[in-house]
C-alpha positions as CSV (number, residue, x, y, z in Angstrom):
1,X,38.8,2.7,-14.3
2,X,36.6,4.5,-16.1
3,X,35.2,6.6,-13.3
4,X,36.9,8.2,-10.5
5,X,33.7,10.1,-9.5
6,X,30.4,10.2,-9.5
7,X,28.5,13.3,-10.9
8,X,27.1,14.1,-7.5
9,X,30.1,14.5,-5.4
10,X,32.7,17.1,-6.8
11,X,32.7,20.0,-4.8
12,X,34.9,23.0,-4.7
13,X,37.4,21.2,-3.0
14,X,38.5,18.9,-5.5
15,X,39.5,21.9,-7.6
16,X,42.4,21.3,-9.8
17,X,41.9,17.1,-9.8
18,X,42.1,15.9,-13.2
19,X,39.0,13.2,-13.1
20,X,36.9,11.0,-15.4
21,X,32.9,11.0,-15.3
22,X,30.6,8.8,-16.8
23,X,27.1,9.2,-17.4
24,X,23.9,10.2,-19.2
25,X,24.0,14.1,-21.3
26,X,21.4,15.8,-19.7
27,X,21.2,18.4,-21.6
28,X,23.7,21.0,-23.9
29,X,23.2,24.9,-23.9
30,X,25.2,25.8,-27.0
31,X,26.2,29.9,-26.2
32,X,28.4,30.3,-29.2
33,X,31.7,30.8,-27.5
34,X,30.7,28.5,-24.6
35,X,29.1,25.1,-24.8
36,X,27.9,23.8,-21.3
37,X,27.1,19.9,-21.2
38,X,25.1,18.6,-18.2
39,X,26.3,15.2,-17.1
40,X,23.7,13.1,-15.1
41,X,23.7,10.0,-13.6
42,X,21.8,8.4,-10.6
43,X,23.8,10.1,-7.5
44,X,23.4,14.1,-9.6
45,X,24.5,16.2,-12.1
46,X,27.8,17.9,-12.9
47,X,28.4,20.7,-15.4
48,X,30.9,20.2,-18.1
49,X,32.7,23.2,-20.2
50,X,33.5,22.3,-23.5
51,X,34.7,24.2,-26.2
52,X,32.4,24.8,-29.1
53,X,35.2,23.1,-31.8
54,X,35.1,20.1,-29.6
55,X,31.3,20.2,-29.7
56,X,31.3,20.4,-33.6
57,X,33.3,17.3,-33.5
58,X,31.5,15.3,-30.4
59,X,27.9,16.2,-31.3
60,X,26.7,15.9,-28.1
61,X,22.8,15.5,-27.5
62,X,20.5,14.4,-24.7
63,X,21.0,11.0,-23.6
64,X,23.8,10.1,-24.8
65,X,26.0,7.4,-22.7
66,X,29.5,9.3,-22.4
67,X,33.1,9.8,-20.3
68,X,34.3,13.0,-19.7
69,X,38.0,13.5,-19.0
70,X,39.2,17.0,-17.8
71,X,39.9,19.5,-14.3
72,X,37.9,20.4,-11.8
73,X,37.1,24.2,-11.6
74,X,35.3,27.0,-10.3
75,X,32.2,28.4,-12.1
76,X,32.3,31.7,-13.1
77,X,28.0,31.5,-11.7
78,X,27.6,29.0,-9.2
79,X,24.8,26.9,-8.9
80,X,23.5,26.8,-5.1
81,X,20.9,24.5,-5.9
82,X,23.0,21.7,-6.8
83,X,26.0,20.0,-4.5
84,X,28.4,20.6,-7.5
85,X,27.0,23.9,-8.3
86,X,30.6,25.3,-7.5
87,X,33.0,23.6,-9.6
88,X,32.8,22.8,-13.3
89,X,34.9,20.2,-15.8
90,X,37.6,21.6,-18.0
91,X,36.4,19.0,-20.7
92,X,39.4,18.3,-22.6
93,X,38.0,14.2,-24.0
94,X,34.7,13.0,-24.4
95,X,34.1,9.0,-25.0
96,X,30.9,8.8,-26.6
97,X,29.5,5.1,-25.3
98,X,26.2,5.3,-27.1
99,X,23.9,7.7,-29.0
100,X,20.6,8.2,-28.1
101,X,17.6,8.6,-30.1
102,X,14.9,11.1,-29.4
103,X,13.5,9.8,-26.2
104,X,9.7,9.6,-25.6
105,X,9.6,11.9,-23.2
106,X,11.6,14.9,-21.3
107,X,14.1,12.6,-18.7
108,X,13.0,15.3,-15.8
109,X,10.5,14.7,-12.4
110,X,7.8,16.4,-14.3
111,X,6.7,14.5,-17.7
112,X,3.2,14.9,-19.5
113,X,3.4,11.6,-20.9
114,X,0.8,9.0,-20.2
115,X,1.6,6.4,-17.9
116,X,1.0,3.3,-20.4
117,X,4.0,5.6,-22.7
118,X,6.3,5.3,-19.6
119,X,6.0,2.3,-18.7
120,X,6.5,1.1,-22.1
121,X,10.0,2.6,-22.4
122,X,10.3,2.0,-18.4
123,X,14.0,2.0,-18.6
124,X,13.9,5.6,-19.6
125,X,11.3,6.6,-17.0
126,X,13.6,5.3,-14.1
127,X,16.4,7.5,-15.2
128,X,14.4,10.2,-14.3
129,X,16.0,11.6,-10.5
130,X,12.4,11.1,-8.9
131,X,11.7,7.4,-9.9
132,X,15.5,6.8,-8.3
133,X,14.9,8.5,-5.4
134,X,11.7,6.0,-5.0
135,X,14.3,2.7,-6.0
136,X,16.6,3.8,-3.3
137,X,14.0,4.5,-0.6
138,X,12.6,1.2,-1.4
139,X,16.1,-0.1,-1.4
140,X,16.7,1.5,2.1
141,X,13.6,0.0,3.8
142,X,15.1,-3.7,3.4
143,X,18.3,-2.9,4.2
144,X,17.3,-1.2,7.5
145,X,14.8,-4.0,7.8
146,X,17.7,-6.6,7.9
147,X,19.5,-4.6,10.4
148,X,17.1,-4.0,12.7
149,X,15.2,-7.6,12.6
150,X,18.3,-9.4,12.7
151,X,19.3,-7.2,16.4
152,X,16.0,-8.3,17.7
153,X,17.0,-11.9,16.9
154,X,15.0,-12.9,13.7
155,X,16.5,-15.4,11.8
156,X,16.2,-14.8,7.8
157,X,14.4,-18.1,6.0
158,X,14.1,-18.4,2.7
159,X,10.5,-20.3,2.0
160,X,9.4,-21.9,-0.9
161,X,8.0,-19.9,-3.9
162,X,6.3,-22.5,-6.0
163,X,3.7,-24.5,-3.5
164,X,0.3,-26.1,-2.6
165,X,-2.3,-24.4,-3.4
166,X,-4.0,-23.7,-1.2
167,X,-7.3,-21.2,-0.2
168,X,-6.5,-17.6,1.4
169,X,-8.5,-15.6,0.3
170,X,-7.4,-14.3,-3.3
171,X,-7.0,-16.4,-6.7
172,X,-3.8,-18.4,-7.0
173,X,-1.5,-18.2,-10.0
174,X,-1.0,-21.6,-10.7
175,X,2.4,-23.1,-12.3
176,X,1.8,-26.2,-14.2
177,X,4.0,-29.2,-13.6
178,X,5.9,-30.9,-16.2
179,X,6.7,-34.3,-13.7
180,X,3.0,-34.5,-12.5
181,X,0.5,-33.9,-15.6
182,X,-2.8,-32.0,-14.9
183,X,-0.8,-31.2,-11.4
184,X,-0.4,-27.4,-10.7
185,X,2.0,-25.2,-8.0
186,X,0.8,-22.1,-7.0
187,X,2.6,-19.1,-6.5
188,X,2.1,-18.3,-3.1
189,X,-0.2,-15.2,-1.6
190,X,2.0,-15.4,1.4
191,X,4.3,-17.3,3.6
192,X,1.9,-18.3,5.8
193,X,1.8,-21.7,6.4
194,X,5.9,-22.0,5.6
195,X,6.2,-19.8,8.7
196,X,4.1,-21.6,11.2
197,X,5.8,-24.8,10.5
198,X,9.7,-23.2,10.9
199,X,8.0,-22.2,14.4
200,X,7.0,-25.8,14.8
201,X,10.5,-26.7,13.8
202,X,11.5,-24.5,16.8
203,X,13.3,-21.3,14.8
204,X,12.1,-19.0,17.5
205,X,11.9,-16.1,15.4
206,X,12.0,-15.9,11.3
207,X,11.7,-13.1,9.0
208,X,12.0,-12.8,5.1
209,X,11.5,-10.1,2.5
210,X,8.9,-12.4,0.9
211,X,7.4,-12.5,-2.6
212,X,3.9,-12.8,-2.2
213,X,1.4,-13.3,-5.9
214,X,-2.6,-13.0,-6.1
215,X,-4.5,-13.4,-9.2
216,X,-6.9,-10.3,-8.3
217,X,-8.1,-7.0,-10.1
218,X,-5.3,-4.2,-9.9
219,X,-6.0,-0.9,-7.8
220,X,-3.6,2.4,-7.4
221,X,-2.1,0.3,-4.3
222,X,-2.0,-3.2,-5.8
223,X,0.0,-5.3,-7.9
224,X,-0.4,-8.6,-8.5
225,X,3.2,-9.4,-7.0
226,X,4.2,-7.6,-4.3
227,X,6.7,-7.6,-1.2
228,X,6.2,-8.1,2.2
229,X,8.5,-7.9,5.2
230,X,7.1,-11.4,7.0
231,X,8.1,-12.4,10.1
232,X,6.9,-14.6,12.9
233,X,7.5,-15.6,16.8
234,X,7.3,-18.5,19.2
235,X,6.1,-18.2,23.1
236,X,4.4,-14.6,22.2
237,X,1.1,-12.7,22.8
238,X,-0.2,-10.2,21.1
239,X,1.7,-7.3,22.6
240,X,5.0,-8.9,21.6
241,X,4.6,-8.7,18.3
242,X,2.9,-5.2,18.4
243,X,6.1,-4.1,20.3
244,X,8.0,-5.4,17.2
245,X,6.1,-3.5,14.6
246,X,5.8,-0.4,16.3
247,X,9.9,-0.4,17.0
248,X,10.5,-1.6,13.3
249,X,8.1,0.9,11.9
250,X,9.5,3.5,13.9
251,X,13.3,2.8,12.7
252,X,12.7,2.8,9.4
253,X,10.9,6.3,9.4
254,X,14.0,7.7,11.6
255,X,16.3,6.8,9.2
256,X,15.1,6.8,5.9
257,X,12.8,9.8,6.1
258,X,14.1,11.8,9.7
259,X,10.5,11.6,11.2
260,X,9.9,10.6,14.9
261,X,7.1,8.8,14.6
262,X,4.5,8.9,18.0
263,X,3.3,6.3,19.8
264,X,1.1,3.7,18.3
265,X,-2.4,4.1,19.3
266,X,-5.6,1.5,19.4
267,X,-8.4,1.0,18.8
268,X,-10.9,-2.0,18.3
269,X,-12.1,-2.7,15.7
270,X,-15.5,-1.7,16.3
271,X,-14.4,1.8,17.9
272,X,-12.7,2.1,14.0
273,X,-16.1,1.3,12.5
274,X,-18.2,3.6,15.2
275,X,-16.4,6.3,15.2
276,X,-14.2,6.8,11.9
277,X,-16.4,4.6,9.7
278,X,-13.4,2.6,8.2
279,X,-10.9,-0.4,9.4
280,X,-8.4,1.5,8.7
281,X,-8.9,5.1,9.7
282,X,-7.1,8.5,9.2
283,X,-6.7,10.0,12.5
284,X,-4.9,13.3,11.4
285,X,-8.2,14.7,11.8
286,X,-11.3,14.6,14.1
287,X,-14.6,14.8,12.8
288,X,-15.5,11.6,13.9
289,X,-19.3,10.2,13.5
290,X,-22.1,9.8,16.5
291,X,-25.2,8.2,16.4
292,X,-28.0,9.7,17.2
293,X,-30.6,7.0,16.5
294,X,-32.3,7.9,20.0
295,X,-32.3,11.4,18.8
296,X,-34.3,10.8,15.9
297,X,-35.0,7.7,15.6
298,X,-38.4,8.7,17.0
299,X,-38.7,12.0,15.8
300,X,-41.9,11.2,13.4
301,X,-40.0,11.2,10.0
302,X,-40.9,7.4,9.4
303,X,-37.8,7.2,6.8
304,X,-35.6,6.4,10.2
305,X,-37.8,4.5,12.0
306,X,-36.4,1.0,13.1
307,X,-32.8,2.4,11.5
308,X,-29.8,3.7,12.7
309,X,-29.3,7.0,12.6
310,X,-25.4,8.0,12.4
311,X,-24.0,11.5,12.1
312,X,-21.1,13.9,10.7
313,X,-20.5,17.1,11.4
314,X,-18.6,18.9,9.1
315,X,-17.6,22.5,10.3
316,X,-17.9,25.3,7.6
317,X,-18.9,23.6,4.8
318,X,-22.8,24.6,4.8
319,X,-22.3,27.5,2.5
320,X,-20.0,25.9,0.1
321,X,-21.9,22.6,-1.0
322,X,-24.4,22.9,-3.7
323,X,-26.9,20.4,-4.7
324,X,-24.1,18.7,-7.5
325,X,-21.9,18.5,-4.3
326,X,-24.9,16.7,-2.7
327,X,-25.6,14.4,-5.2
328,X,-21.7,13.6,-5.6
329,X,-22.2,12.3,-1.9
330,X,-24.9,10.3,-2.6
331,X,-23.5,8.6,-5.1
332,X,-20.3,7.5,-3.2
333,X,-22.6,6.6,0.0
334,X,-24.3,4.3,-2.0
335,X,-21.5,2.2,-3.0
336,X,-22.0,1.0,0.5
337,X,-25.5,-0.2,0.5
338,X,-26.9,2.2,2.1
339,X,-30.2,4.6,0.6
340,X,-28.1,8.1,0.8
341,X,-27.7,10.5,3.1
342,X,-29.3,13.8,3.6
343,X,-27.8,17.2,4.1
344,X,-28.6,19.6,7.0
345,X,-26.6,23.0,7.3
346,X,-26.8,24.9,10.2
347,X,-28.0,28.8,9.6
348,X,-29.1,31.4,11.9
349,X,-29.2,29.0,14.4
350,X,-31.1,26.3,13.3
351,X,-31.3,23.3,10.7
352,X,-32.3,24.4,7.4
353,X,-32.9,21.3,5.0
354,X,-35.8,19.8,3.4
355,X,-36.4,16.9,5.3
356,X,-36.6,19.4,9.0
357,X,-40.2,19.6,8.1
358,X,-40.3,16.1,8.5
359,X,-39.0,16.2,12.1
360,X,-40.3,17.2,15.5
361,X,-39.0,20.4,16.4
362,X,-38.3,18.7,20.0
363,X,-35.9,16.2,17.9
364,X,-33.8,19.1,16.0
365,X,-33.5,21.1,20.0
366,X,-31.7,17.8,21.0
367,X,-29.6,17.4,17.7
368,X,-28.5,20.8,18.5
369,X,-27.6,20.1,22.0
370,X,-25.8,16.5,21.3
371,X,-24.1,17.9,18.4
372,X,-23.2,21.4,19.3
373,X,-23.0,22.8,15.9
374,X,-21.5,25.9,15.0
375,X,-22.8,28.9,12.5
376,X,-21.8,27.6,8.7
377,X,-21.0,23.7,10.1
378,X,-22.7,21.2,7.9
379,X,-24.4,17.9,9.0
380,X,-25.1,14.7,7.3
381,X,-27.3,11.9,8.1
382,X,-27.4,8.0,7.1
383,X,-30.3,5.4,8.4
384,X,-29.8,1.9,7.4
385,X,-30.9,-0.9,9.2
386,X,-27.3,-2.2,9.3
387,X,-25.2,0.1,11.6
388,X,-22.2,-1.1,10.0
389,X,-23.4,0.0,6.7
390,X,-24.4,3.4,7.4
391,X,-21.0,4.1,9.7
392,X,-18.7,2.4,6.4
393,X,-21.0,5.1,4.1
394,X,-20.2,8.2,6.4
395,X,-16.9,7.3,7.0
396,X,-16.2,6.9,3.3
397,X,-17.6,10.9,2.8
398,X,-15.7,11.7,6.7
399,X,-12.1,11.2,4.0
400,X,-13.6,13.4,1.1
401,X,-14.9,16.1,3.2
402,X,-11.0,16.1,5.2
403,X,-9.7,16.7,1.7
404,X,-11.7,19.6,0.6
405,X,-10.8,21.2,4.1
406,X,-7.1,20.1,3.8
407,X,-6.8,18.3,7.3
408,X,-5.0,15.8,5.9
409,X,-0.9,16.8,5.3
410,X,1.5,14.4,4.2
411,X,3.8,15.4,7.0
412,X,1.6,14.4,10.1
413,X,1.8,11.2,10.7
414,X,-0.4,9.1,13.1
415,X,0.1,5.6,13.3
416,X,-2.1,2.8,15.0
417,X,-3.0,-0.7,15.9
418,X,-6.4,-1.6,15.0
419,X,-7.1,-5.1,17.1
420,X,-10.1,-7.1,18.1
421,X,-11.4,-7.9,14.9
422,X,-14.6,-10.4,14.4
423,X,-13.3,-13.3,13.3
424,X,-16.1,-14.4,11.0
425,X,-19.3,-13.1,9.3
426,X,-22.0,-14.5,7.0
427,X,-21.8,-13.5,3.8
428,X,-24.8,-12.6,1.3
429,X,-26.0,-16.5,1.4
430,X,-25.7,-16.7,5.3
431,X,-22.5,-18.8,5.2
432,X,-19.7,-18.2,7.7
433,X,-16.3,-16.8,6.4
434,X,-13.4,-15.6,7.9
435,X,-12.3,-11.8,7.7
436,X,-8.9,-12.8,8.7
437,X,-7.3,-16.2,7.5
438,X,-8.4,-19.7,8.5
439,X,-5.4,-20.1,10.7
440,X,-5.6,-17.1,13.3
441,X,-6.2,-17.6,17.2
442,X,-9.5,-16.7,18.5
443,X,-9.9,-14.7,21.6
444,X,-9.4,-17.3,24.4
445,X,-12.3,-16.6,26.2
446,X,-14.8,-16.5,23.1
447,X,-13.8,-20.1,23.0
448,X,-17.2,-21.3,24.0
449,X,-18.9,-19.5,20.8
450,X,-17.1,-22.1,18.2
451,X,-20.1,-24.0,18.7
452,X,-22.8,-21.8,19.7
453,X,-22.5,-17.9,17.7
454,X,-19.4,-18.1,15.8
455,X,-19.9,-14.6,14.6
456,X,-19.4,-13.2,17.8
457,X,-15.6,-14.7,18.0
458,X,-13.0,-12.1,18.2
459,X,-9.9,-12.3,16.8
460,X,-6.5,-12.1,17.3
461,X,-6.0,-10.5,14.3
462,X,-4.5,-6.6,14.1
463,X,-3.6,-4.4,11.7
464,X,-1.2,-1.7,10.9
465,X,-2.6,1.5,9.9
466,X,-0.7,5.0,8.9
467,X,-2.7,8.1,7.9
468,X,-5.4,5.4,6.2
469,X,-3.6,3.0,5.0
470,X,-3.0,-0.5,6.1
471,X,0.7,-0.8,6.3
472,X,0.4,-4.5,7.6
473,X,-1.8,-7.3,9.1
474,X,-1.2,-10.7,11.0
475,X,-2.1,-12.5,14.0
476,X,-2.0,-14.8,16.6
477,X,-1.5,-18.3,15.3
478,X,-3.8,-21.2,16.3
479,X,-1.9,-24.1,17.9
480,X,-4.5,-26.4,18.9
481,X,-5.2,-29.3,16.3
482,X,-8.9,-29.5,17.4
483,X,-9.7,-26.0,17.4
484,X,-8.1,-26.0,13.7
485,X,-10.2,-28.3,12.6
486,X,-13.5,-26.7,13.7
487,X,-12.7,-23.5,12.4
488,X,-11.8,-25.4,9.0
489,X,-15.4,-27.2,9.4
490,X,-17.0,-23.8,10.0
491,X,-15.7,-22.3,6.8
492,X,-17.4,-25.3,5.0
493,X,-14.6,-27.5,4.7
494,X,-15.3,-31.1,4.9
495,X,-12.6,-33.6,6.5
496,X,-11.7,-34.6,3.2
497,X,-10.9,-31.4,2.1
498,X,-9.3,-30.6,5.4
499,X,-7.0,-33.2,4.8
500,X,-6.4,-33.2,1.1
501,X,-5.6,-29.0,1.5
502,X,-4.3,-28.9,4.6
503,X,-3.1,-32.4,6.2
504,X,0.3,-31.3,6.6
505,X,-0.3,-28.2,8.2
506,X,-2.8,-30.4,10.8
507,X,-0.7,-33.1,11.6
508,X,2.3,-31.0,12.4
509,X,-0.5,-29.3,14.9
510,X,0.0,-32.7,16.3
511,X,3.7,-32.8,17.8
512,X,4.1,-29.6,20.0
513,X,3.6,-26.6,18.6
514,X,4.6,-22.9,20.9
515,X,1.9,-20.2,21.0
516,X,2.8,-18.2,18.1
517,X,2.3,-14.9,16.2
518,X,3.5,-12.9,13.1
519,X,2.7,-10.0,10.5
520,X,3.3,-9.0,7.1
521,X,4.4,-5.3,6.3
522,X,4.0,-5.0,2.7
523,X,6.9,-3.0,1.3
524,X,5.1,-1.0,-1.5
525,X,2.7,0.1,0.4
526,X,5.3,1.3,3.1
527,X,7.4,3.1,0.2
528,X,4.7,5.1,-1.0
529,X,4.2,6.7,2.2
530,X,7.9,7.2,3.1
531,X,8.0,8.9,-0.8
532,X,4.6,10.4,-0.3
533,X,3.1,9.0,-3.6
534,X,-0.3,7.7,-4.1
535,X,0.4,5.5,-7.0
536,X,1.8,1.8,-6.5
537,X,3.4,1.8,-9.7
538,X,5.7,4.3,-8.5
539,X,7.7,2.3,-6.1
540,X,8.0,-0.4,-8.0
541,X,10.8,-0.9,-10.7
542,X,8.7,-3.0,-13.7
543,X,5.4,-2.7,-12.5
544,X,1.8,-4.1,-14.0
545,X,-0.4,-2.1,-15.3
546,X,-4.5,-1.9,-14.2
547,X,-5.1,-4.7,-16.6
548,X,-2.0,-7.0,-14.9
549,X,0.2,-6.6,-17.8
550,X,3.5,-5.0,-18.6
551,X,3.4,-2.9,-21.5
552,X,7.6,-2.5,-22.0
553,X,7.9,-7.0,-22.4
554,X,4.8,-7.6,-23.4
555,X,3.1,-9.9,-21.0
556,X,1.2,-12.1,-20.2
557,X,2.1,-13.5,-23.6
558,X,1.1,-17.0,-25.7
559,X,4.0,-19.5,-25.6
560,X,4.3,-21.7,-28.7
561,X,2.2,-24.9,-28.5
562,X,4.9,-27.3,-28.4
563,X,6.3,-25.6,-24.8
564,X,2.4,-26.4,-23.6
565,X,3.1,-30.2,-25.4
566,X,5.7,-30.8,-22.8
567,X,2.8,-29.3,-19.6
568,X,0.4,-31.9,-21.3
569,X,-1.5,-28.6,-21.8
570,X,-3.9,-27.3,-24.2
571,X,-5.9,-24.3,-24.7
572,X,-9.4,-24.2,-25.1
573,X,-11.3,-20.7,-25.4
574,X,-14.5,-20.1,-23.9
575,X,-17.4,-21.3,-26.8
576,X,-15.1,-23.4,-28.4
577,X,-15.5,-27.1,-28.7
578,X,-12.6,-29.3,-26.7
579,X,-11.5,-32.3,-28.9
């Protein structure tokens, strides 16, 4: 063999073992009568002593592939930072595999280089000890994921990967097929409609580690292919499957990171919006928004009139935001629709802002007493005419303000279920869409609104949320082949299109199909938290960039003409004439 250790495990007990080691040179500190080599590969590092002569004749550098062959000994200055900071090799052969060139950049946790350079030579940024400690924690979560859905009786399916296409939501990628001309696959978004049918095929409970692909614009927390742990159950409600995710969720945390998560709390959905102003909010702090609209939405300053009013309170910030700060927050509230919000800081006792002049001094005496404000605490104010807007605007500056006061630390964990969602709105043109997927349960008793107010239809639907971020989503399934329908006819389908998109998923609605339920945990999104990164890209071994394209291979790239020949395929560029 060419190993008979790693570099990570040799410890003071294996002095005197003559051993091989194979790995990556980390680094040589050339002393003049001693010559320390630093062997790396992924499981640590492992000092080597080699004689200078040997050196000479090796010419070790950085990055070279190499065996060692020699003895385990003590060091003369151990190393208590490292597990083999005791021992040493007695180098008395070196195999040099392959030289290295100059690399890029430092192969350390901390590099300088741009993220486009590392993911060019992405090969090179994974040996660094970091990105591997990311691999195996993403590595670890579908392992434990396996163990611990298989004990609760899930049985692993495998699902298509090149299917109907069909609409969810997001673009499709869309495969061309060679058999059928002018005929596409897509790749799908999720498993959905794979995973309903194995429950009408009676597979009580299925779970995959599914590859899910949508054609949309690239964020710090999105790729355009991604991994989800999906799983589904017959004969459930909605607790069942929350008891599922919570004891899954809570496993994985236990073993990969040592962290007992708490309880998972809820909240509806519009308790989210009210009071944290987001669908998926943070709840490692408090600060949480009121409406006042009673307050001053009579209070003579005819900008709130007919609005409502929301608040924040934010303590101790008064004497620290200027009027740049101010204007930063305007800014980000009015990505949200809203006008802006105004600034009131609370000074010897009372408001002090311009628009208090604007305000009966009766109005600010009952701010005071609702709020209860404290010397130095800051408040600010939104009034829209949609209360939705104005709480989603205030929420949005709620997260910035809990950074600048550092209430948010990685290590506090508070986990939720956010549940009763709306199951449709009208967007801009007044047309009903879902906010979920065209396949979740209504609410049974909100039945009746199908064909009166669909937009007061509850959901289903929940959603996993850690420290802000949605860690997963599903729903109750609808089983009924007529209420299917009508939802399809609400989102503007007609029945041709029902059955041309969907007629297999409707007719096998027709031949017994259990009450059923599922989620998706997406698995990047989960490793980031467990590693505590912000960034996506991170977690994921050859990742796209913001632009969807991966800089080390090169794509997307053009295929010669005669492989689009064969697809019956040809490309024509917008402005140019198609002959």
């Amino acid at each position: 063999m060419l190993r008979t250790h790693t570099c990570g495990e040799l410890t003071a007990h294996d002095v005197g073992k003559e051993v091989r080691l194979c790995g990556f040179v980390d680094g040589v500190r050339n002393l003049g009568s001693l010559v320390f080599v630093d062997l790396r590969d992924c499981y640590g590092i492992t000092q080597l002593n080699v004689k200078p002569a040997d050196q000479e004749r090796w010419h070790l550098r950085s990055e070279d592939s190499i065996q060692a062959k020699g003895t385990v000994v003590l060091r003369s200055a151990p190393n208590h930072d490292l597990p083999t900071g005791e021992i040493e090799i007695d180098v008395h052969e070196v195999t040099v595999y392959s030289e290295s060139e100059t690399t890029p950049f430092p192969i350390q946790d901390e590099v300088t280089a741009s993220e486009e350079t590392r993911l060019e030579y992405r090969y090179l940024d994974l040996r660094r000890p970091k990105m591997f400690r990311y691999l195996k924690t993403r590595a670890l979560i579908s392992q434990y994921a396996r163990e611990f859905l298989t004990k609760e009786g899930f049985l692993e399916v495998d699902t298509p990967t090149l299917i109907k296409s069909t609409p969810e939501g997001a673009r499709d990628y869309l495969v061309p097929s060679r058999t059928f001309p002018g005929s596409f696959y897509a790749l799908p978004q999720s498993p959905q409609l794979y995973k309903q049918l194995l429950m009408v095929a009676g597979v009580d409970r299925y779970f995959q580690l599914a590859h899910c692909y949508r054609d949309e614009d690239q964020r710090a927390d999105r790729q355009p292919e991604f991994m989800q742990i999906d799983c589904e159950m017959s004969y459930v409600e909605r607790e069942d499957v929350l008891r599922i995710i919570e004891g899954l969720l809570k496993d994985l945390f236990r073993r990969i990171k040592g962290v007992e998560l708490p309880d998972f709390a809820r909240l509806s959905y519009k308790e989210a919006i009210e009071r944290y102003g987001s669908d998926k909010p943070d709840l490692r702090f408090g600060m949480t928004l009121e409406e006042v609209t009673d307050v001053l939405g009579r209070s003579g300053f005819k900008a709130y009139e007919g609005k409502t009013i929301e608040a924040l309170l934010v303590p101790q910030m008064a004497a620290k935001v200027s009027r740049k700060h101010m204007d930063e927050d305007n800014v980000l509230a009015k990505k949200f629709g809203v006008f802006g919000v105004s600034h009131l800081k609370f000074e010897e006792g009372k408001w002090n802002a311009s628009i208090v002049k604007n305000i009966q001094p009766e109005a600010l005496e009952e701010l005071t007493r609702r709020l209860r404000p404290q010397e130095g605490d800051l408040l600010l104010l939104c009034a829209d005419l949609d209360k939705e807007r104005a709480c989603l605007a205030l929420g949005a500056l709620r997260l910035e303000y809990g950074k600048k006061l550092g209430l948010m630390s990685k290590d506090d964990y508070r986990p939720l279920f956010v549940i009763d969602w709306p199951l449709f709105e009208r967007d801009k043109d007044g047309r009903i869409v879902s906010l979920s997927n065209p396949f979740t349960r209504p609410v049974d008793e909100d039945l009746p609104y199908l064909d009166s107010d669909p937009t007061r239809i509850r959901s289903t639907s929940y959603d996993t949320v850690l420290n802000g971020v949605e860690l997963s989503s599903g729903a109750l399934r609808i089983h009924d082949a007529k209420v299917q329908r009508k939802v399809f006819s609400l989102l503007g389908l007609t029945e041709e299109d029902i059955d041309v998109r969907f007629g297999f998923l409707v007719k096998a609605l027709r031949f017994g199909v259990p009450p059923e339920g599922g989620f998706g945990i997406g698995i990047e999104r989960l490793a980031m938290e467990l590693c505590q990164t912000d960034n996506v890209r991170d977690v994921v071994a050859f990742p796209k960039n913001l632009r969807g394209a991966e800089p080390m291979s090169e794509c997307p790239s053009p295929v010669p003409q005669e492989d689009l020949d064969v697809l019956s395929l040809q490309i024509v560029r917008k402005g140019e004439d198609h002959v």
